[in-house]
N, C-alpha and C positions, 0 to 999 in steps of 0.2 A: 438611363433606366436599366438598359441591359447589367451595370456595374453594380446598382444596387439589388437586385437580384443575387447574383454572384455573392456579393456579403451575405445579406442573409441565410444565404445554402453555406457559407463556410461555417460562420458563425457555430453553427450546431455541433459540427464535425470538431471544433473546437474544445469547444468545451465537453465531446464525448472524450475525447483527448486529453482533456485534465481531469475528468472524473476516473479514469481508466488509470491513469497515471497517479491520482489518491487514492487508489484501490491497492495497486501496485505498492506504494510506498506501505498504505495500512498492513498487507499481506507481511512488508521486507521486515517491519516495527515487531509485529507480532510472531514472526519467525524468529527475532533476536529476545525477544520475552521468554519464549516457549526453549530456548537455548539458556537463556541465563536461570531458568528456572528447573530446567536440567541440571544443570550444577548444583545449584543449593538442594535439590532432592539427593543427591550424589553424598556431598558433601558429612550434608544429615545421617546420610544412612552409614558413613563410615565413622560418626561419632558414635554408633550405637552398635558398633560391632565389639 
């Protein structure tokens, strides 16, 4: 009894752990967006100089 207990209190922790963790990934994704999208504004702007 005591054992199943224990899982279910892990359980949560778990998966707060992978959602934090696809936060994290979404956050690293859209930092490399918001980077490559620097560039092509760059880019752009010195075909028009």
């Amino acid at each position: 009894m005591a054992h199943e207990e224990t899982v279910q209190v892990l359980e949560p922790r778990n998966k707060a752990f992978e959602v934090s963790k696809t936060i994290e990934q979404q956050l690293s994704d859209a930092n490399d967006e918001i980077e490559d999208l620097k560039l092509q504004i760059a880019w752009l702007e010195r075909s028009y100089e």
